[in-house]
Every structure is written in C-alpha cells, then in structure tokens.
ChimeraX commands (.cxc) that place a marker at each C-alpha (Angstrom):
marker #1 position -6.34,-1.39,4.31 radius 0.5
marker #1 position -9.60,-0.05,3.15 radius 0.5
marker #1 position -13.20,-1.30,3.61 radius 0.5
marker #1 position -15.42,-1.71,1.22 radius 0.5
marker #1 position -18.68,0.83,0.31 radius 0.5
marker #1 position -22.33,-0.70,1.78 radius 0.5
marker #1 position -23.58,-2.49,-0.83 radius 0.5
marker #1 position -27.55,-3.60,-0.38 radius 0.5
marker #1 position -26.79,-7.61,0.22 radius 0.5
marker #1 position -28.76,-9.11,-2.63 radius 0.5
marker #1 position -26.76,-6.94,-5.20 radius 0.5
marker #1 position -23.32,-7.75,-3.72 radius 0.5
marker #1 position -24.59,-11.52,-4.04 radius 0.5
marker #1 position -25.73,-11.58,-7.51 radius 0.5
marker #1 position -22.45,-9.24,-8.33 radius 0.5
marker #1 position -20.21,-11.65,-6.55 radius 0.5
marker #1 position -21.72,-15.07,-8.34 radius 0.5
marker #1 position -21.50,-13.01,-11.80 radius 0.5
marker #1 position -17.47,-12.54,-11.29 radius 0.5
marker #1 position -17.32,-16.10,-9.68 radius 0.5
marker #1 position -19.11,-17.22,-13.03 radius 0.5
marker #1 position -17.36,-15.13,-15.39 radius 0.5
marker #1 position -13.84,-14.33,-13.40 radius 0.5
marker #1 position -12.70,-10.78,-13.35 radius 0.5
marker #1 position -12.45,-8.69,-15.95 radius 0.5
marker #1 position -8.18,-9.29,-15.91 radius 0.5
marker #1 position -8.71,-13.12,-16.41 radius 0.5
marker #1 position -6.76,-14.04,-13.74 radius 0.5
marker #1 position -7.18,-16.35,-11.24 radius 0.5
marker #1 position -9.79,-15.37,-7.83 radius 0.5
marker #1 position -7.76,-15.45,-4.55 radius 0.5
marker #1 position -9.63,-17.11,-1.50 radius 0.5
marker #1 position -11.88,-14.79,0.25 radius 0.5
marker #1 position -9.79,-15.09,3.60 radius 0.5
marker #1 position -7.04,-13.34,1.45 radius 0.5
marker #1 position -8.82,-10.68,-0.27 radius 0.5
marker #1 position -10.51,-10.15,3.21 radius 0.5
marker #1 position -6.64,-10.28,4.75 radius 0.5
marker #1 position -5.80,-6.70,2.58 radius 0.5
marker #1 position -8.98,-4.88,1.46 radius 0.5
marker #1 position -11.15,-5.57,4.99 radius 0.5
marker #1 position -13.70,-7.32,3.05 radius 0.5
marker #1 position -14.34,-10.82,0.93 radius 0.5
marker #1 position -16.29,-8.94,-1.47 radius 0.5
marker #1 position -14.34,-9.41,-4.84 radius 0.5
marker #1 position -16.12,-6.19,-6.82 radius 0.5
marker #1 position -13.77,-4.16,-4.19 radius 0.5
marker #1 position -11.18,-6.08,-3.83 radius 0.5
marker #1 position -10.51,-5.57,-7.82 radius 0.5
marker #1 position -11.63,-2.31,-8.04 radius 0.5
marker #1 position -9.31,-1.05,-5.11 radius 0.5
marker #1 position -6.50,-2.44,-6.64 radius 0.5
marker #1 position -7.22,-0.98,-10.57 radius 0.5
marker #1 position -7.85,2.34,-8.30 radius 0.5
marker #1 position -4.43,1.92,-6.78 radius 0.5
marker #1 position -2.59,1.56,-9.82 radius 0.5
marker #1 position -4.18,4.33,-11.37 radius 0.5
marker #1 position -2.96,6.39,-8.29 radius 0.5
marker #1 position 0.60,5.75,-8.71 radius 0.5
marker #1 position 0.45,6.25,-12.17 radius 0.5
marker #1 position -0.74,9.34,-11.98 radius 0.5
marker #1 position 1.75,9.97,-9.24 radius 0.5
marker #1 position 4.50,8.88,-11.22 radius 0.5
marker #1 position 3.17,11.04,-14.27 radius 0.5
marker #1 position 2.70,14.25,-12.64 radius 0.5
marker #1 position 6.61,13.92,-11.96 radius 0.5
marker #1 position 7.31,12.78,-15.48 radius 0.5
marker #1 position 7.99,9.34,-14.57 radius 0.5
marker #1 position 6.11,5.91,-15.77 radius 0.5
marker #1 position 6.14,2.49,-14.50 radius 0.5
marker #1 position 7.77,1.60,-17.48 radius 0.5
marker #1 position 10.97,3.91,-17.07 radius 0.5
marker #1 position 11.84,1.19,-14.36 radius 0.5
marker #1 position 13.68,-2.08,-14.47 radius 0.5
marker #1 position 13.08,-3.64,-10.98 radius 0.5
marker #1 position 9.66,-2.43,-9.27 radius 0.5
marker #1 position 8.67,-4.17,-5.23 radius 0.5
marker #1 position 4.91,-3.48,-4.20 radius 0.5
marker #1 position 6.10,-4.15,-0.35 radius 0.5
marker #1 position 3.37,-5.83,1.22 radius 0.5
marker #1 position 1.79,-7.18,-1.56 radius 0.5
marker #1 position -0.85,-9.20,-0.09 radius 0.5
marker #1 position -2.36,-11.68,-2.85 radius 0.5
marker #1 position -1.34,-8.83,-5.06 radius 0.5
marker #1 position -4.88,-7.04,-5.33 radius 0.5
marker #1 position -2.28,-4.30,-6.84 radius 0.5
marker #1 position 0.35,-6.38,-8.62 radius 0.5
marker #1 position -2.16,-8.09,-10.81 radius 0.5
marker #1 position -3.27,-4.64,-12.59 radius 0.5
marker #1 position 0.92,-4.51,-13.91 radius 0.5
marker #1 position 0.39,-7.88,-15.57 radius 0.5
marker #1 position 1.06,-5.72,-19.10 radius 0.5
marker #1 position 4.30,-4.45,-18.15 radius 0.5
marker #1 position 6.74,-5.67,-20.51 radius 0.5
marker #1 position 9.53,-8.44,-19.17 radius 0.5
marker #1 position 10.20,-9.53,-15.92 radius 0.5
marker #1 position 10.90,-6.07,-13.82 radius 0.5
marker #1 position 7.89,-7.21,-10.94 radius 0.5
marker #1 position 8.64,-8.09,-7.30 radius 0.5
marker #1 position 6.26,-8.15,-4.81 radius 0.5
marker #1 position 7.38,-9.28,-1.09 radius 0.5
marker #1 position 5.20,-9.97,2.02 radius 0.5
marker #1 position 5.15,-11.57,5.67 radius 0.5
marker #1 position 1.87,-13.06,4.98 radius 0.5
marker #1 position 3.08,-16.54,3.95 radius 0.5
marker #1 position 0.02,-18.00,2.32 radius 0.5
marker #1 position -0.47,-14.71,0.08 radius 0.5
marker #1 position 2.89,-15.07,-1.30 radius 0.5
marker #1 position 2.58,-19.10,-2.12 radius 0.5
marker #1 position -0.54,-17.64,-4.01 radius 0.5
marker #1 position 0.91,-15.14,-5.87 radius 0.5
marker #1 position 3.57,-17.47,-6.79 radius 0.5
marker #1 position 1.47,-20.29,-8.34 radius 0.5
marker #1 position -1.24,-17.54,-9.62 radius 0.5
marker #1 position 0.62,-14.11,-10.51 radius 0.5
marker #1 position 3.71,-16.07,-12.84 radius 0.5
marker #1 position 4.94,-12.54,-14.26 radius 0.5
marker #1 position 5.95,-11.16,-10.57 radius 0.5
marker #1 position 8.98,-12.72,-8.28 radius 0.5
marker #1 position 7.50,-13.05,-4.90 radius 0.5
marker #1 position 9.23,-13.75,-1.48 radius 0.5
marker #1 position 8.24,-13.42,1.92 radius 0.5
marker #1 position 9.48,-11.28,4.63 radius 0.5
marker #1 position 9.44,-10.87,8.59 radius 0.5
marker #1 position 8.34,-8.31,10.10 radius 0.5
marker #1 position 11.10,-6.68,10.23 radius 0.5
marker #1 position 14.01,-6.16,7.92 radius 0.5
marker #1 position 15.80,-7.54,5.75 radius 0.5
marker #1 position 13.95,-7.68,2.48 radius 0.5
marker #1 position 14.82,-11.17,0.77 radius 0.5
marker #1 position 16.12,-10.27,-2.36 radius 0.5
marker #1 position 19.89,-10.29,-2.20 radius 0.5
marker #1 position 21.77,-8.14,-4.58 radius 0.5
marker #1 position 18.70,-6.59,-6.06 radius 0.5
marker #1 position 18.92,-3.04,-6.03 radius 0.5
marker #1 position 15.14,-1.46,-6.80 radius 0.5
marker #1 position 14.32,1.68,-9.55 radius 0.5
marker #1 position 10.77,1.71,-7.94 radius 0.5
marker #1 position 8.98,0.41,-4.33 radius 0.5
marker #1 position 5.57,1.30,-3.54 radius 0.5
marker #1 position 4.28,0.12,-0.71 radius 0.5
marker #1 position 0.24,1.34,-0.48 radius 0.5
marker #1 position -1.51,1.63,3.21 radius 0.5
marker #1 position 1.57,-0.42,4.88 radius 0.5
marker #1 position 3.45,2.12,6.52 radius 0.5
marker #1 position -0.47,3.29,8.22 radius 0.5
marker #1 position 0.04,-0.70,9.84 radius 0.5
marker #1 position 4.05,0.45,11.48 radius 0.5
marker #1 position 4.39,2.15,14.94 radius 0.5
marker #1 position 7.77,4.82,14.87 radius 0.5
marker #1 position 10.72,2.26,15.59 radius 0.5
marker #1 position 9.15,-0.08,12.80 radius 0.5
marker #1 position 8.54,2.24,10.26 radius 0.5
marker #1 position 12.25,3.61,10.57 radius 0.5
marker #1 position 14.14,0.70,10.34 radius 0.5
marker #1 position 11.92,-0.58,6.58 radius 0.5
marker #1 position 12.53,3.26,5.72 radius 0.5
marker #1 position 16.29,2.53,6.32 radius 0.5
marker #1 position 15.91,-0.95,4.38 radius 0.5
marker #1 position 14.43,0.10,1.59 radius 0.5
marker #1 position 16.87,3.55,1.17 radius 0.5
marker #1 position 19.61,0.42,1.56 radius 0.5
marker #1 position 17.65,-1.48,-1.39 radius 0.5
marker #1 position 17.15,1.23,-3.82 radius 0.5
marker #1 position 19.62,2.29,-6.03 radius 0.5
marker #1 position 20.52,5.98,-5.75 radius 0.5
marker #1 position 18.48,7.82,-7.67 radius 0.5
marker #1 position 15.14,5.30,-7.49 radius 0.5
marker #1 position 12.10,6.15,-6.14 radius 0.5
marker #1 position 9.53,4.85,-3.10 radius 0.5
marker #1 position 5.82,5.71,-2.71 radius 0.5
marker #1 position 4.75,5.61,0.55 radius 0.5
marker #1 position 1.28,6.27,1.62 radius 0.5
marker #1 position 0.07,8.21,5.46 radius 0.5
marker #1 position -3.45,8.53,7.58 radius 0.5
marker #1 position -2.39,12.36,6.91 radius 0.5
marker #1 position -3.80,15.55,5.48 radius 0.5
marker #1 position -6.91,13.96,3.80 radius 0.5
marker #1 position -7.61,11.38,6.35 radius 0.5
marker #1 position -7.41,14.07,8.77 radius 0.5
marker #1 position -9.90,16.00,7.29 radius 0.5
marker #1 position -12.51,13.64,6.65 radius 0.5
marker #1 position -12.37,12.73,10.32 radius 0.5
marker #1 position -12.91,16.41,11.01 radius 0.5
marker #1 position -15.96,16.15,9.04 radius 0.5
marker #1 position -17.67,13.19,9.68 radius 0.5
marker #1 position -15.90,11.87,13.23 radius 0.5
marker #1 position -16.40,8.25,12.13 radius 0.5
marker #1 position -12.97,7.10,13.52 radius 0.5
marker #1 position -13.73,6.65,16.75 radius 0.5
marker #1 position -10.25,5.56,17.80 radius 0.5
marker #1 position -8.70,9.44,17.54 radius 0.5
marker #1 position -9.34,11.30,20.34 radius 0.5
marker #1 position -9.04,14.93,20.29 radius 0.5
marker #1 position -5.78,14.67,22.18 radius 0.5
marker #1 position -4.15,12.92,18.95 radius 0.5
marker #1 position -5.36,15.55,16.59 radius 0.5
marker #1 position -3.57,17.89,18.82 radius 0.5
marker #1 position -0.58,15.72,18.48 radius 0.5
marker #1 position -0.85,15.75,15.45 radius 0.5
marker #1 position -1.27,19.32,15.29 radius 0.5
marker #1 position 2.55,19.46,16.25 radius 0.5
marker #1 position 3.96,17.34,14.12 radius 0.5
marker #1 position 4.10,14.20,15.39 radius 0.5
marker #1 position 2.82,10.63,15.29 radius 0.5
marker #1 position -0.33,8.59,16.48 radius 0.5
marker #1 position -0.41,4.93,16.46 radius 0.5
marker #1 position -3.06,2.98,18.05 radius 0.5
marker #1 position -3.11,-0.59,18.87 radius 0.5
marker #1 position 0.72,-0.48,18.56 radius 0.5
marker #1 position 1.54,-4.42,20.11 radius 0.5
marker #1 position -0.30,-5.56,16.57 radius 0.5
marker #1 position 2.25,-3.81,14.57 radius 0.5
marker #1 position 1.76,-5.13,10.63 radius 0.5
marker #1 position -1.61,-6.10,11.10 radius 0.5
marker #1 position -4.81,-4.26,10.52 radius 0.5
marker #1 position -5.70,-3.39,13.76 radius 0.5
marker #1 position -2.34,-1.29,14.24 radius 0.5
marker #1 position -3.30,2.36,12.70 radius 0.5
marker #1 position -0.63,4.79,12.42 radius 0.5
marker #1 position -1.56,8.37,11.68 radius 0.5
marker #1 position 0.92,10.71,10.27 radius 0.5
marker #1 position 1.47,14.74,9.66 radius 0.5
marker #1 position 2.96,15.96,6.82 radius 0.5
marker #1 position 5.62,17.86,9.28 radius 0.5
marker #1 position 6.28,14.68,10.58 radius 0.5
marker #1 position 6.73,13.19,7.24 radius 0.5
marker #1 position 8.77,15.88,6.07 radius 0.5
marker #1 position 11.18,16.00,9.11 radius 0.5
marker #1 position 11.20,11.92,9.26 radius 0.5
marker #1 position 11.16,10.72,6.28 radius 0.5
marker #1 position 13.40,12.89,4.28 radius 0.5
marker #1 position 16.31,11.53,6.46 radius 0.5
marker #1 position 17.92,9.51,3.21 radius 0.5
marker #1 position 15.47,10.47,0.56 radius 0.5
marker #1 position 14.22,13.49,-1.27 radius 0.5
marker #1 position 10.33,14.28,-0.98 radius 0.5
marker #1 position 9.42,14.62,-4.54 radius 0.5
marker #1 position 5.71,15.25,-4.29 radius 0.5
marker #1 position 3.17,14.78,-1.44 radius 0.5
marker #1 position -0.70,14.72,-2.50 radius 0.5
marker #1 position -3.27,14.62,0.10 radius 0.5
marker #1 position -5.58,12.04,-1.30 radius 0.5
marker #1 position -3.52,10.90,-3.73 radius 0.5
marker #1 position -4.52,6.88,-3.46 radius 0.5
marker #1 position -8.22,6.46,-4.85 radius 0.5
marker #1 position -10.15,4.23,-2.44 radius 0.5
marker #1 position -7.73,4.47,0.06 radius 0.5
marker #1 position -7.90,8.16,1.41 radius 0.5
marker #1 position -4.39,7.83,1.76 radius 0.5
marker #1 position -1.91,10.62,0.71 radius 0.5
marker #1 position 0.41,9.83,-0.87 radius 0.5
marker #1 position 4.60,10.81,-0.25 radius 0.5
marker #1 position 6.97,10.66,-3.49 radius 0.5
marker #1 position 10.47,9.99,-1.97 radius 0.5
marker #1 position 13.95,10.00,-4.11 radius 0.5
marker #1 position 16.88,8.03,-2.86 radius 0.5
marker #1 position 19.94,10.43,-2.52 radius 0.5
marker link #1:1,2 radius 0.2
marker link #1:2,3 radius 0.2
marker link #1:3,4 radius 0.2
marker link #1:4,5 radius 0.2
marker link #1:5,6 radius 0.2
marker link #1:6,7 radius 0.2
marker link #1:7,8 radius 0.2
marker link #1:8,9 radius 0.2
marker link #1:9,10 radius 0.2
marker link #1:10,11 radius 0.2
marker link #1:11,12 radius 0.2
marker link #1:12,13 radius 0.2
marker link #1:13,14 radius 0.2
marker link #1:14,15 radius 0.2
marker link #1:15,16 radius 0.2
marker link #1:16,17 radius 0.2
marker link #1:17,18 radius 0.2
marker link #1:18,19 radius 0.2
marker link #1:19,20 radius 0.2
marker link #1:20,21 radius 0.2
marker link #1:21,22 radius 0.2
marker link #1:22,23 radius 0.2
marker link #1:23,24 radius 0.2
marker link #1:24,25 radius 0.2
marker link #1:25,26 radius 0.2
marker link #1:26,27 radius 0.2
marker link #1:27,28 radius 0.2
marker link #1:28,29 radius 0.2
marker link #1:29,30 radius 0.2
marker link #1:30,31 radius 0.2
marker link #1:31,32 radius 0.2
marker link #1:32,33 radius 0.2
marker link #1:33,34 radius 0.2
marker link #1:34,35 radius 0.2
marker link #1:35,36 radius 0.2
marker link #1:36,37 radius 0.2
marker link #1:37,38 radius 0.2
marker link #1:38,39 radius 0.2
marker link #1:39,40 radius 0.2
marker link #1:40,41 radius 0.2
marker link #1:41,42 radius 0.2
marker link #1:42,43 radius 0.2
marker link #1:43,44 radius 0.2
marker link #1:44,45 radius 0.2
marker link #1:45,46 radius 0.2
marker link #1:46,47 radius 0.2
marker link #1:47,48 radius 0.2
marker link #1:48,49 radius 0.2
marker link #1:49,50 radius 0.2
marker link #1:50,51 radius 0.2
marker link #1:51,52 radius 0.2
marker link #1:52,53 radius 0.2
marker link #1:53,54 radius 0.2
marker link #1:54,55 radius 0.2
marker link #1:55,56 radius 0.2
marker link #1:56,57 radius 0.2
marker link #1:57,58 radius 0.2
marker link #1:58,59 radius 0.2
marker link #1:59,60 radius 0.2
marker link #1:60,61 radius 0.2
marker link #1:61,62 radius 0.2
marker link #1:62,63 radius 0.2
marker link #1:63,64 radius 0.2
marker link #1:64,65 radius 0.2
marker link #1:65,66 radius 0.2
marker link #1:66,67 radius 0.2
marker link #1:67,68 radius 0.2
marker link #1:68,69 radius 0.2
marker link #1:69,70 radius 0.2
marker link #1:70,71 radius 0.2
marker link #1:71,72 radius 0.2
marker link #1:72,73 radius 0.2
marker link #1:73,74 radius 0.2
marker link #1:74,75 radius 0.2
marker link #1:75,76 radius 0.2
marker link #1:76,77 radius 0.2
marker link #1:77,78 radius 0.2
marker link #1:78,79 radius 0.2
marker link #1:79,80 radius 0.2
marker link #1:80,81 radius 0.2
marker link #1:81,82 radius 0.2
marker link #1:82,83 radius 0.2
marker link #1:83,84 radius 0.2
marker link #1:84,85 radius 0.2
marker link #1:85,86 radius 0.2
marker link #1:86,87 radius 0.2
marker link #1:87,88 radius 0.2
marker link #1:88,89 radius 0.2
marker link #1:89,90 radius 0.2
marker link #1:90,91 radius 0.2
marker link #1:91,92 radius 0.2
marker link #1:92,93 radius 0.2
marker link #1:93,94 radius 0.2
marker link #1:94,95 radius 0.2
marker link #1:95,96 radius 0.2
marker link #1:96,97 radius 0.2
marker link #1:97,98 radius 0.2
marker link #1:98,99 radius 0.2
marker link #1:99,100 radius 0.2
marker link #1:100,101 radius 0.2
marker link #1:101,102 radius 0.2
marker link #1:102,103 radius 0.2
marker link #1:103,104 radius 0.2
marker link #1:104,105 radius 0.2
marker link #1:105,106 radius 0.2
marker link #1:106,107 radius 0.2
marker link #1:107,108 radius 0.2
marker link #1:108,109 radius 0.2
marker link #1:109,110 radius 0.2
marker link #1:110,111 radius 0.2
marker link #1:111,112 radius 0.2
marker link #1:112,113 radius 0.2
marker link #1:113,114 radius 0.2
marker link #1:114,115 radius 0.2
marker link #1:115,116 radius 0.2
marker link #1:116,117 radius 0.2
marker link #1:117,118 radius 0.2
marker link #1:118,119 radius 0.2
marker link #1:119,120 radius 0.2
marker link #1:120,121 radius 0.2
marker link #1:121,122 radius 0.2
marker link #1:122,123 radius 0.2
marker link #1:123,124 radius 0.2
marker link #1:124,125 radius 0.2
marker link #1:125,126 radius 0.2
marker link #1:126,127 radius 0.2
marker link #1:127,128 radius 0.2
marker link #1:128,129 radius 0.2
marker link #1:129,130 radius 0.2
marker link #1:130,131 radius 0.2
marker link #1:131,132 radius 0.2
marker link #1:132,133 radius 0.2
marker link #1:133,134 radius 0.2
marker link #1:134,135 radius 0.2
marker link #1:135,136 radius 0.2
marker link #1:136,137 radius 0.2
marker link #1:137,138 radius 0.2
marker link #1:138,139 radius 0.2
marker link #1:139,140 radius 0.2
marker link #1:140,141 radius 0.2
marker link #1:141,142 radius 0.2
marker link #1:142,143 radius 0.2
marker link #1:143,144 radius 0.2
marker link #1:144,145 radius 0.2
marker link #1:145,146 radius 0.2
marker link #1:146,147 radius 0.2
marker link #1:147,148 radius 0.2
marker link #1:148,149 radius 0.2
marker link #1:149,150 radius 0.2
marker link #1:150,151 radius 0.2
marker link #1:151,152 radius 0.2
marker link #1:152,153 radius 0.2
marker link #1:153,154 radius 0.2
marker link #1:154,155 radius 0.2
marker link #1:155,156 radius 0.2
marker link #1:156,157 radius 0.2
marker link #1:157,158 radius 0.2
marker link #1:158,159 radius 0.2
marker link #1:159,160 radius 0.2
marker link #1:160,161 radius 0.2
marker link #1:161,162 radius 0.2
marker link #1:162,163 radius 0.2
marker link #1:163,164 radius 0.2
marker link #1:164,165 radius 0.2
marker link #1:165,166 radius 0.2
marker link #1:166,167 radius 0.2
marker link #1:167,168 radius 0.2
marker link #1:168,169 radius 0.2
marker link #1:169,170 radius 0.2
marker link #1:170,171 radius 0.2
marker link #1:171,172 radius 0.2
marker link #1:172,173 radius 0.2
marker link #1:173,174 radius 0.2
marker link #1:174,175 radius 0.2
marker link #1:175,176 radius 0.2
marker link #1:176,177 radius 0.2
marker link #1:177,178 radius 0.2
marker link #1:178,179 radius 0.2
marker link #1:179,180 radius 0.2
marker link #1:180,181 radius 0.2
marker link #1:181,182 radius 0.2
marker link #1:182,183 radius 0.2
marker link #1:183,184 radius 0.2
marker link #1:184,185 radius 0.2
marker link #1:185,186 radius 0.2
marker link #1:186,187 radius 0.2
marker link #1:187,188 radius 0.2
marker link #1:188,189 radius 0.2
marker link #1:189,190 radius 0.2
marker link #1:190,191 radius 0.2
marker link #1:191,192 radius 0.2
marker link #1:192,193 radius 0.2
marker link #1:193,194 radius 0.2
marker link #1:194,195 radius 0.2
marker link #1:195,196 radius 0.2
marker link #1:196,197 radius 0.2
marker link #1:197,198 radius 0.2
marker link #1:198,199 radius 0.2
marker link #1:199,200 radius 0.2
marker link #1:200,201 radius 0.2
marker link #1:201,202 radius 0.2
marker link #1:202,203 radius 0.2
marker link #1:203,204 radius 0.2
marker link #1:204,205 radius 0.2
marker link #1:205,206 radius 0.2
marker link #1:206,207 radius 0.2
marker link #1:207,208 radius 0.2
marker link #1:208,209 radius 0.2
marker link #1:209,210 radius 0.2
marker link #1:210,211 radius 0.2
marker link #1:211,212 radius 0.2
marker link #1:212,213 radius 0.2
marker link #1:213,214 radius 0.2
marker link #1:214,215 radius 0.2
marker link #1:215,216 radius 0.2
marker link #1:216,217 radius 0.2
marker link #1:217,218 radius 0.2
marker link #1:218,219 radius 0.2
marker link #1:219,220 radius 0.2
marker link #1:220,221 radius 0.2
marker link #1:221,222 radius 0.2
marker link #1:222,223 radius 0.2
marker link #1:223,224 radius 0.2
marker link #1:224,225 radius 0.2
marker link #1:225,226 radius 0.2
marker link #1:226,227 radius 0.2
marker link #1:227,228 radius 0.2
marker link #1:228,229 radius 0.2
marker link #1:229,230 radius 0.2
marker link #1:230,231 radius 0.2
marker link #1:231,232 radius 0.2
marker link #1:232,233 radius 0.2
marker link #1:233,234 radius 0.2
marker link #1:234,235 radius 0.2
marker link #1:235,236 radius 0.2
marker link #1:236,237 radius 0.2
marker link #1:237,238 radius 0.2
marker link #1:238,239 radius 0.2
marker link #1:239,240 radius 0.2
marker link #1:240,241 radius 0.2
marker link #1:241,242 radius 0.2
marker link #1:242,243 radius 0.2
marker link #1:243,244 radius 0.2
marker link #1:244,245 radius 0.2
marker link #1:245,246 radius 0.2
marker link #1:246,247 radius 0.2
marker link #1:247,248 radius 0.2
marker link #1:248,249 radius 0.2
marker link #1:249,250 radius 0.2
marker link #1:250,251 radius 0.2
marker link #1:251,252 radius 0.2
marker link #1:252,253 radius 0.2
marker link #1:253,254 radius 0.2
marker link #1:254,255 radius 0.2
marker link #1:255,256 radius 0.2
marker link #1:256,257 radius 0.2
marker link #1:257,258 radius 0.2
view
C-alpha cells in the first residue's frame, strides 16, 4: 500500500467528477471507492490509476533491464491483486496468459465481472494458491510481502517456488534500502524506532502490528541481507533495485526459480 500525494481539496474534487464523467483514460470500468481505498490507502481515483500505470511501468522496466518482457510469458499471477489497480494496465497483452488471485473476496467478484481478460480466484491467507495444475512463467506480487510477518511470508515464498515452473520468475517488493533511507531523512514513520533500524542494521526483520498480518496495518520492513540470506532459499536473486516500484518506494527483488 501507498497513500496518495496532498492534493488541495477543490482540485481533487473537480479531478475526481472529470474521471467519474469521462472514466479513466483505459476505458474500463471505476471500482467502488471502498476498494480502491482497500489497496492504494485512498478513494481518490487520479492515484489509484496512476499508481497502478506507475507499477507496471516498474516491472517492466525490471523485467527489461534483465532482458525479459511481459510478453516472453505464458501464465503471469499479480498475487494480491486487489480490484486489479495493476492488472488493468496488462489489458493489451495478447491471449489469455493473466491471473490475478486475492483473499479479499469482494475485489476478486469485481475483477471477475469487470477485468474479463484476467482469471481471478480468491485465496486465504495462507497457502495454497487456487489454481490447480497451473504452473506460473511470471508472479509479481507489489507491496504484499511489506503486509507478511516471518512465518507468513515463508510459507507463500515456499508456495509460489511450488507454483512456478523452474526457470520462471517472481517480483517481490521490501520496506528496504530506499524506504530506509527516506525515513532517515525525513523520520515521518513514526512506527520505527531506532531500535528496529538497528535491527535492521544486522540483517534482520521488523514487523509491526504483526496479529493484522495481510492487512494494511501489518508493516514488515526488510534488509537486503535479510533478503538475500531468506529469500534465496529456492530461488536465484536476479536483480534487487532500491526504489525500483514508482509510487511505492518499494525496492524491488528479481527472484529465479531453480
């Protein structure tokens, strides 16, 4: 999750009954604001569309500075899609290669009467992922793994090693390097102490409000040492970029299934 920008009130109205009018620029179909507010922290629309064309454009760029393309795959899973704020911005990919998957019930139902060129399921907390016998080329799964304390985040990282085919990729995305260092500059998360940096200094994990695990309120803040002794259990890292989601300031962790 990601809030959105300030914006001086009487703009964000008149911008909000202009895409209300009009729809967004994509044509498709406006989710209801207690869903966009659900993944992007905010009802406002501008954001919610603009965060997801942002996030697209990161893993593009992710996948292209590793010579790979969104179109090089034949099954792709945005894990914890939401109402798809990022699904929506694949609606050009050629035949039916999307799946998006979800524990938030409602999002999925709209995705599925709204988003008809993506396969959508729901899923529990935790694992399995409801697609049998589909083996993935390409999961992303953008600020979900910030929402998992340790024991969750190791069993979906064990799922979804189980769920790609050898060879495929995942893109995970941490509170890490970048997120660090804005903090470090402008102390406006309130909820790391200087006792978690130091933790974090060593390589491990910080989660706060762990008992909410999946929600928004759960924050789970990660070093890259962590990341690279963790995660790597399974996978190759590929690429790590600090920063690497726009809007997000998330990095973001290339893994390859071995």
């Amino acid at each position: 999750m990601r809030r959105a920008p300030a914006i001086n009130g009487v703009l964000a109205a008149r911008i909000e009954n202009v895409i209300r009018t009009k729809g967004l620029p994509d044509g498709l179909p406006i989710p209801p604001a207690r869903l966009i507010e659900s993944v992007s922290g905010s009802a406002d629309l501008l954001w919610f569309y603009e965060s997801g064309r942002m996030g697209a454009l990161s893993i593009a760029r992710i996948l292209r500075r590793n010579a790979l393309r969104m179109s090089m795959f034949k099954a792709i899973l945005d894990f914890g899609c939401g109402c798809g704020r990022t699904l929506r911005h694949w609606n050009s990919l050629p035949g039916n290669r999307l799946y998006g998957a979800d524990y938030n019930a409602e999002a999925i139902d709209w995705c599925r009467a709204h988003l008809p060129f993506v396969r959508c399921e729901t899923n529990r907390l935790r694992p399995p992922l409801p697609f049998h016998g589909r083996a993935f080329d390409f999961v992303y799964a953008l600020s979900v793994f910030t929402h998992f304390p340790e024991d969750l985040a190791r069993e979906w990282l064990q799922e979804l090693r189980r769920r790609v085919r050898l060879g495929g990729f995942v893109l995970l995305t941490t509170h890490g390097e970048e997120w660090r260092r804005r903090f470090l500059k402008q102390r406006r998360d309130v909820s790391l102490t200087d006792v978690d940096l130091k933790r974090l200094g060593t390589g491990r994990i910080v989660t706060k409000n762990e008992t909410q695990a999946g929600t928004n309120s759960c924050m789970s803040f990660h070093s890259l040492d962590y990341v690279r002794s963790r995660w790597a259990r399974g996978f190759e890292i590929v690429d790590h970029l600090p920063g690497g989601i726009l809007a997000y300031h998330q990095d973001a962790v290339l893994l390859k299934r071995t």
